[in-house]
BAFI-3210 file (N, C-alpha, C; in Angstrom, 3 decimals, decimal comma, padded with zeros to 6 digits):
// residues 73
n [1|2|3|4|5|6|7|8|9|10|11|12|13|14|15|16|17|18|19|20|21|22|23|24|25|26|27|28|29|30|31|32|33|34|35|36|37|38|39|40|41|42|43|44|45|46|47|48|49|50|51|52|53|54|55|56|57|58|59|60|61|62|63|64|65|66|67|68|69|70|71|72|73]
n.u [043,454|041,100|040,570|037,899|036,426|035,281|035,209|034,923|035,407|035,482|038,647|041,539|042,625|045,154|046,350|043,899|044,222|046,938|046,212|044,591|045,198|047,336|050,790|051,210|053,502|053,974|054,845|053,790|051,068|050,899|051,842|049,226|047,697|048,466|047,796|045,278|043,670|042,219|039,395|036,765|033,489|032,358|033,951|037,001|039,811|042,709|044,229|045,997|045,104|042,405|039,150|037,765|034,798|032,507|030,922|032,027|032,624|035,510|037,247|040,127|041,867|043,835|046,479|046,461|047,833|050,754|051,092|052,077|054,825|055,902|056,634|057,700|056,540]
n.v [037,177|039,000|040,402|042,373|042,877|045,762|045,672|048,644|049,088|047,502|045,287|043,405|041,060|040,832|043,468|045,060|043,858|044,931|047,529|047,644|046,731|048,227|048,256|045,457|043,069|042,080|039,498|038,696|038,858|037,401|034,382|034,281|033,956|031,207|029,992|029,461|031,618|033,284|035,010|035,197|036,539|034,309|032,176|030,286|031,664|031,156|032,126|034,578|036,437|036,173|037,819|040,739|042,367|045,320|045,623|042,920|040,817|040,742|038,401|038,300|036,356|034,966|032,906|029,340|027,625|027,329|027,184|028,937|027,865|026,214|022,415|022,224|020,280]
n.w [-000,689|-002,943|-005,908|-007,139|-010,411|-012,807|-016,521|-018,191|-020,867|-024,577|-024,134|-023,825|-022,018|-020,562|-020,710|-019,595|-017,274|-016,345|-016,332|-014,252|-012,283|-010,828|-010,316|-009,662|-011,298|-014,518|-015,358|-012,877|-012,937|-015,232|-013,941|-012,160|-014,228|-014,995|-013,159|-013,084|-011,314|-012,241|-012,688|-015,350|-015,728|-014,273|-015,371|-015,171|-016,327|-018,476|-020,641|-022,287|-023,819|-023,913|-024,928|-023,445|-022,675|-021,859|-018,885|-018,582|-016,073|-013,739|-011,669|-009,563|-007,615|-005,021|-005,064|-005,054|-001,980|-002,520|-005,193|-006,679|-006,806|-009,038|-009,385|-007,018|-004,288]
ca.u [043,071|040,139|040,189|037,142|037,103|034,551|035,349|034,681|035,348|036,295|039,367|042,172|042,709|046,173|046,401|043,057|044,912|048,094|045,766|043,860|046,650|048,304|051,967|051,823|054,061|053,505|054,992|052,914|049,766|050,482|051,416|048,031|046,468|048,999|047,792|043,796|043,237|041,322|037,650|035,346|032,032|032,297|034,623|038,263|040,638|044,104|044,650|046,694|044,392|040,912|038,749|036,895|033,603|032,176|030,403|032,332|032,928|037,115|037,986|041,477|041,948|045,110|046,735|046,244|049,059|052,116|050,933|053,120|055,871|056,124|058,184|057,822|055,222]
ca.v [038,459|038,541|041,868|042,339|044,507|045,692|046,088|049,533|048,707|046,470|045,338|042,015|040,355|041,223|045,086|045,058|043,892|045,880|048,636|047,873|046,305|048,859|047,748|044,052|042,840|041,644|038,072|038,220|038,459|035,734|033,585|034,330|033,252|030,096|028,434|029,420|032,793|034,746|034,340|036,230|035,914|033,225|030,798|030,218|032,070|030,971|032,692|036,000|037,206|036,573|039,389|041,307|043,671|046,724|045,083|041,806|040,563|040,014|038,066|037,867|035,582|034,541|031,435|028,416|028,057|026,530|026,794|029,959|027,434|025,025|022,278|021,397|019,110]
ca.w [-001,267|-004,339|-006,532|-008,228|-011,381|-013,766|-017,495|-019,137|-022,244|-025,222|-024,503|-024,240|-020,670|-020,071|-021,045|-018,834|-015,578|-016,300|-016,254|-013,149|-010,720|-010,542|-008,779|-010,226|-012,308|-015,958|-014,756|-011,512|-013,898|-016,156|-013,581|-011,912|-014,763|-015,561|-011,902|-013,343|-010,429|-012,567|-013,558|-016,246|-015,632|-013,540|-015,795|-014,807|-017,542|-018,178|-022,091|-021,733|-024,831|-023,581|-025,365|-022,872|-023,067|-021,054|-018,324|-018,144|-014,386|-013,826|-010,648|-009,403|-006,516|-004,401|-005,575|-003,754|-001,291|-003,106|-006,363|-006,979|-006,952|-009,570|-008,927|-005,315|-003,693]
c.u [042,337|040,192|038,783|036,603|035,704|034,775|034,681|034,157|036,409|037,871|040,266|041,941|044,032|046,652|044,570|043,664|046,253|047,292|045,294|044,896|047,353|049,828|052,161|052,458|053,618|053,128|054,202|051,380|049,618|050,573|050,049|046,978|047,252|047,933|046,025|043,035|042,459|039,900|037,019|034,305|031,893|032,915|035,945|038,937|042,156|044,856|044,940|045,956|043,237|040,235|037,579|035,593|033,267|030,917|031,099|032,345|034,405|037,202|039,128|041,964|043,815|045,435|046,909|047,515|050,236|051,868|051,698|054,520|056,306|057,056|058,263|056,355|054,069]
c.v [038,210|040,228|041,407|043,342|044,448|046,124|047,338|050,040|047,993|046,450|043,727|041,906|041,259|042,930|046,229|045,066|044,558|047,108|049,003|047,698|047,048|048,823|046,552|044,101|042,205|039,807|037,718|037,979|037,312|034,688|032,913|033,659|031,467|028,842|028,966|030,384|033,528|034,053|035,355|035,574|034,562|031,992|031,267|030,795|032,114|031,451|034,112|036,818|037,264|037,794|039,466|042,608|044,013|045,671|043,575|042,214|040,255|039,806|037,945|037,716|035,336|033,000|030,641|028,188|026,837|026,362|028,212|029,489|025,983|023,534|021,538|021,112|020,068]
c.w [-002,584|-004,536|-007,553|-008,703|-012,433|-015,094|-017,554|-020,277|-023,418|-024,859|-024,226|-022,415|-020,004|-020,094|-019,736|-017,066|-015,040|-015,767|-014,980|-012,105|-010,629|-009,565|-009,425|-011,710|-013,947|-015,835|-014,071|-012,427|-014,506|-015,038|-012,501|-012,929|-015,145|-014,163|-012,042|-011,755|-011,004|-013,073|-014,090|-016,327|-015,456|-013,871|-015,593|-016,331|-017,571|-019,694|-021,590|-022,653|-025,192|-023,725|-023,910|-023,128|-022,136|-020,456|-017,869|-016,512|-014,232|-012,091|-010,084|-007,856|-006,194|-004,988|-004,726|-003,195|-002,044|-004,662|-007,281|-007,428|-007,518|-009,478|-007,614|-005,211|-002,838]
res [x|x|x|x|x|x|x|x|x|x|x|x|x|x|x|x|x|x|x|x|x|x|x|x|x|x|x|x|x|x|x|x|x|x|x|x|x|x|x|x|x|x|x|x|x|x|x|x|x|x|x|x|x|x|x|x|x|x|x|x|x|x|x|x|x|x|x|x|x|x|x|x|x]
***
């Protein structure tokens, strides 16, 4: 599954995808960005406080399979 979102306007990363995902969790976000799922304007973003602007591009991709689960092989 890939959501893709278009900024508005000015604002942080994480208060951005709270806003849009409507249903995901806070956790489920960060660790979307801990295993590097999200992309602005085409670069991988793993900072929970990445400033965003009106027009950015926000990607948010599925995490590669097992990478949800730190820890195991």
């Amino acid at each position: 599954m890939t959501d893709r979102l278009t900024v508005k306007s000015n604002t942080n990363l994480i208060p951005f995808l709270i806003a849009e995902l409507q249903g995901w969790s806070r956790s489920t976000i960060k660790q979307r960005l801990k295993c590097g799922c999200i992309i602005v304007n085409g670069d991988r973003v793993t900072r929970h406080d990445h400033a965003l602007r009106a027009g950015d591009q926000v990607i948010v991709e599925a995490p590669a399979r097992g990478a949800s689960r730190p820890g195991r092989p």
